[in-house]
N, C-alpha and C positions, 0 to 999 in steps of 0.2 A: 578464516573462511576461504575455501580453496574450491572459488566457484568455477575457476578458468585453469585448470590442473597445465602441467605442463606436455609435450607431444602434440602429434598432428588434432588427436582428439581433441585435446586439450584448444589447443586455437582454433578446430570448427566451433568447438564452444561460445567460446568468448567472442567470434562474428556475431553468433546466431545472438546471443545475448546484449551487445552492443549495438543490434538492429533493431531490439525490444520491441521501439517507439513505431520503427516502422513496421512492425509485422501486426502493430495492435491495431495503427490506424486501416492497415487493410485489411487485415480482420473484421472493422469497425463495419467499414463500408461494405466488405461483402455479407454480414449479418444485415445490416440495412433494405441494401436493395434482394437480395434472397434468403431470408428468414429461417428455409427451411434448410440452408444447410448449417444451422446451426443452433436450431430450436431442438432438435433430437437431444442435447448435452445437458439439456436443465435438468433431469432427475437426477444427473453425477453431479449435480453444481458440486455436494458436501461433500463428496470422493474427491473429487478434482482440489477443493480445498484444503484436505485434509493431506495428500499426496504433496500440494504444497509445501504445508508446514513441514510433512514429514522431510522432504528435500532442502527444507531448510536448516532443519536439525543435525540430518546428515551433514552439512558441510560448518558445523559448530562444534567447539570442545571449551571446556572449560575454563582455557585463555581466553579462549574470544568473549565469553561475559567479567572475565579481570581483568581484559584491557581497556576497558571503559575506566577505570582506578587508578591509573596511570598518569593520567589527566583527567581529573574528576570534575574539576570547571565546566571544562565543554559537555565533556557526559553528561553531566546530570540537568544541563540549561538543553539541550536538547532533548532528552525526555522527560523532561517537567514541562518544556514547549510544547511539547506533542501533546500532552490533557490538560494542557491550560488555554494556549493560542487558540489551539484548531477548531473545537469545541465549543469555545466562546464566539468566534469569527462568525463559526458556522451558526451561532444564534442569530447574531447581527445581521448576518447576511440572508438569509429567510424572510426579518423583520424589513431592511430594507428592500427587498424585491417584491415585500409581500407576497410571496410564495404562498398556492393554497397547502392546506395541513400535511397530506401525504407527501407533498414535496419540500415542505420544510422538516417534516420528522423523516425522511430519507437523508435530507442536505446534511442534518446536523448529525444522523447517525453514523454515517461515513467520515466524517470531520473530527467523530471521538474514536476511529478506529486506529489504531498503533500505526506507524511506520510503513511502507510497504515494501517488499523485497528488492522490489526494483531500484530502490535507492542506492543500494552498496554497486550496483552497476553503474545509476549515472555519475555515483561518489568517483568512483575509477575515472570515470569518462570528464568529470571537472575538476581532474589531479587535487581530489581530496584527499583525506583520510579515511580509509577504505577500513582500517581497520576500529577506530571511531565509529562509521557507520555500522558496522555488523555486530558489535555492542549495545550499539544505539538502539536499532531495529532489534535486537532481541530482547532483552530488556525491556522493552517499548510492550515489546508481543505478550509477553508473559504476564506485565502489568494488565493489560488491557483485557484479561480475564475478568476480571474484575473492576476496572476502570470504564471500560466502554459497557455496559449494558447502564453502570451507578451512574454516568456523564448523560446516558442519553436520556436516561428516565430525568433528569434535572435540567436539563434545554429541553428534549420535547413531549415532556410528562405533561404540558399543558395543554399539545394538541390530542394525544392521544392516548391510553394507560398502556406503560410501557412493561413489559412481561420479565424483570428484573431477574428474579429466579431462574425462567427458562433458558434467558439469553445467557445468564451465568454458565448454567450447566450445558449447555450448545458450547462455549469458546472451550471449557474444558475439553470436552470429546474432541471438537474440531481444532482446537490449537492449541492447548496445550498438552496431552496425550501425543499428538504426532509427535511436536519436539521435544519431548523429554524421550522418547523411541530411539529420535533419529540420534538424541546426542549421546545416547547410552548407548546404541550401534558401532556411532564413532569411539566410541573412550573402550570398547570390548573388541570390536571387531573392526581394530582405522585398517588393513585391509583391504575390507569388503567395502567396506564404505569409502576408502578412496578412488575406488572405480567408477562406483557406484557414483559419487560426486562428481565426473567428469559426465557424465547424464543428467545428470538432476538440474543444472541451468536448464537446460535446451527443455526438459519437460514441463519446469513451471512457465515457462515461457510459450509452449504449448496451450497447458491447460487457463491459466490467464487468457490467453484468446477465445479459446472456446466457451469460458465463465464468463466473460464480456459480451461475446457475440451472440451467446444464449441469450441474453438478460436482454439486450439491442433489440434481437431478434420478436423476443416474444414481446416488449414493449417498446415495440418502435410506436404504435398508432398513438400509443398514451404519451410516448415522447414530444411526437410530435405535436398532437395537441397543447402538450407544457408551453410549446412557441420559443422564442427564442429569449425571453426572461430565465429560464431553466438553463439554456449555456451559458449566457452570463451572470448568471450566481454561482453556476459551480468552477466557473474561469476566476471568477473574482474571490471564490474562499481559497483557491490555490496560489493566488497571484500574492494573497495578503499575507498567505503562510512561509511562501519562498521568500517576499522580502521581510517580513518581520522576524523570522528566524535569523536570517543574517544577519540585520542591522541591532537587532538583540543583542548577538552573539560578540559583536564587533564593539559595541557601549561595554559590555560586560569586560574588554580587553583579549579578546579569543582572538589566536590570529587567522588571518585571511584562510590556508587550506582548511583550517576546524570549521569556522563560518560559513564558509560555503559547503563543508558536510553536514553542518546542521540546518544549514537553511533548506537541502535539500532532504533531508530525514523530516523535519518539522514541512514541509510544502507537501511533499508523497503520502501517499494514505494506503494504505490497504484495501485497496476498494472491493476486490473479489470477496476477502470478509465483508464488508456493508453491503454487499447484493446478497451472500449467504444468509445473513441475518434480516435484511428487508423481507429475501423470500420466504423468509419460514414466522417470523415473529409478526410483520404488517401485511401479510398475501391481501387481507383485505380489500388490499388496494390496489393495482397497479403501478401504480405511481410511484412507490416510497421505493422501489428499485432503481428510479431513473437515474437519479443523480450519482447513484453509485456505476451507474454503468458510465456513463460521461464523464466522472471522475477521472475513471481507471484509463480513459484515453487523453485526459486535455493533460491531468499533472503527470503524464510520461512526455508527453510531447512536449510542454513548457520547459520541464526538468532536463529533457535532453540539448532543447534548442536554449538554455541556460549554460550546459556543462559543456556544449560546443562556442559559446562566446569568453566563457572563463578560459579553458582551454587552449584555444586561437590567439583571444586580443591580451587577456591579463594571464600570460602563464605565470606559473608562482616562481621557475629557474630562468 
């Protein structure tokens, strides 16, 4: 995955990228306190997402899902982590907060969603295995067609009927259609899509904010009324998935750089997918978006102030 190409572009890139955490928290806030510069974005949510993927795609080829097979251990304990942990946590943690329905069927929809791109950056940034991660997360992605709508309806089929079919056929359009695009672009035209990949960070990294700051923006009043039991259930499904990913990983015999790529693949969520999906499948409600917006800023910012302590105090040379 050659998200940070080499040349000038190339390392404006990998800044802009490596800042993720901080352009989403200010992002965060300026959708907060002024709504409106960023409530115009909601009707591209599924564009913006879908652009995503595609940019995901683009920067994948065929090794990058057989190097997962290289070392198959770690691969597969980390996305078999990712629909077992996260999923289950995020039942627990609803039950424990008692979270009302719209917010525990959002908590737990976001918690069954795959990997989220942002990982293979903060993978870089806590000298993991970057190539592990972008395996991981894809692999992750493609399952979760079918994994994340079957996970949510079985966590939270109890609070509300969960629209199995539509959600299925929504990840296909939305996520799996782009990346099978982007990677049949890359393996016809690497190219075009080498350039093209030297853009593609800096614009999911765009559109991630503007997906977040929508979702903030048009539910901030509902947020707020969640109170602050809503931050800390979605701090506490992240918090449980970074370290039980690791310490998983680490029982299992994985060593340290793998562990810490899986605990960060297994802690990161996809979140702009769980606000796509909240919006179109539970609109019912306001609410069942929240957590996914909250998500998408607490597990960047943990994940980064994670891979700056790994980094600093435990480097691995």
């Amino acid at each position: 995955m050659s998200w940070a190409p080499n040349g000038f572009a190339g390392q404006v890139a990998r800044k802009i990228t490596d800042a993720f955490a901080s352009f989403l928290l200010v992002g965060s806030l300026w959708a907060w306190f002024y709504p409106s510069a960023f409530v115009w974005f909601k009707p591209y949510i599924t564009t913006g997402l879908g652009l995503i993927m595609l940019g995901m795609g683009l920067t994948l080829s065929p090794g990058d899902f057989r190097a997962g097979f290289h070392g198959p251990k770690p691969f597969f304990i980390g996305v078999v982590g990712q629909f077992i942990i996260m999923p289950l946590v995020g039942w627990f943690v609803s039950q424990a907060f008692r979270l009302d329905p719209p917010l525990a069927v959002g908590l737990i929809l976001v918690a069954s969603c795959p990997g989220g791109t942002a990982s293979n950056v903060v993978s870089f940034l806590a000298r993991g295995n970057v190539p592990l991660s972008v395996a991981m997360t894809a692999a992750s992605t493609v399952a979760s067609v079918a994994l994340t709508p079957w996970l949510t309806a079985v966590y939270a089929g109890s609070y509300v009927p969960v629209p199995v079919g539509a959600m299925l056929m929504d990840m296909v359009t939305v996520v799996l259609l782009p990346i099978l695009l982007g990677v049949l672009l890359n393996l016809f035209l690497p190219k075009v899509t080498t350039r093209l990949a030297i853009f593609s960070p800096c614009l999911s990294v765009t559109l991630i904010v503007l997906i977040v700051g929508a979702i903030i923006g048009d539910r901030r009043v509902a947020i707020a009324a969640a109170g602050p039991s809503l931050l800390l259930a979605v701090l506490t499904l992240h918090l449980v998935g970074f370290a039980t990913g690791y310490f998983c990983a680490r029982i299992a015999g994985v060593s340290v750089q793998d562990s810490r790529t899986i605990s960060i693949e297994i802690g990161m969520q996809n979140s702009g997918l769980g606000a796509k999906l909240a919006n179109t499948h539970f609109a019912g409600d306001p609410l069942s978006a929240a957590p996914s917006a909250l998500s998408a800023v607490l597990h960047s910012l943990v994940g980064s102030f994670l891979a700056a302590c790994w980094r600093l105090r435990h480097p691995l040379l």
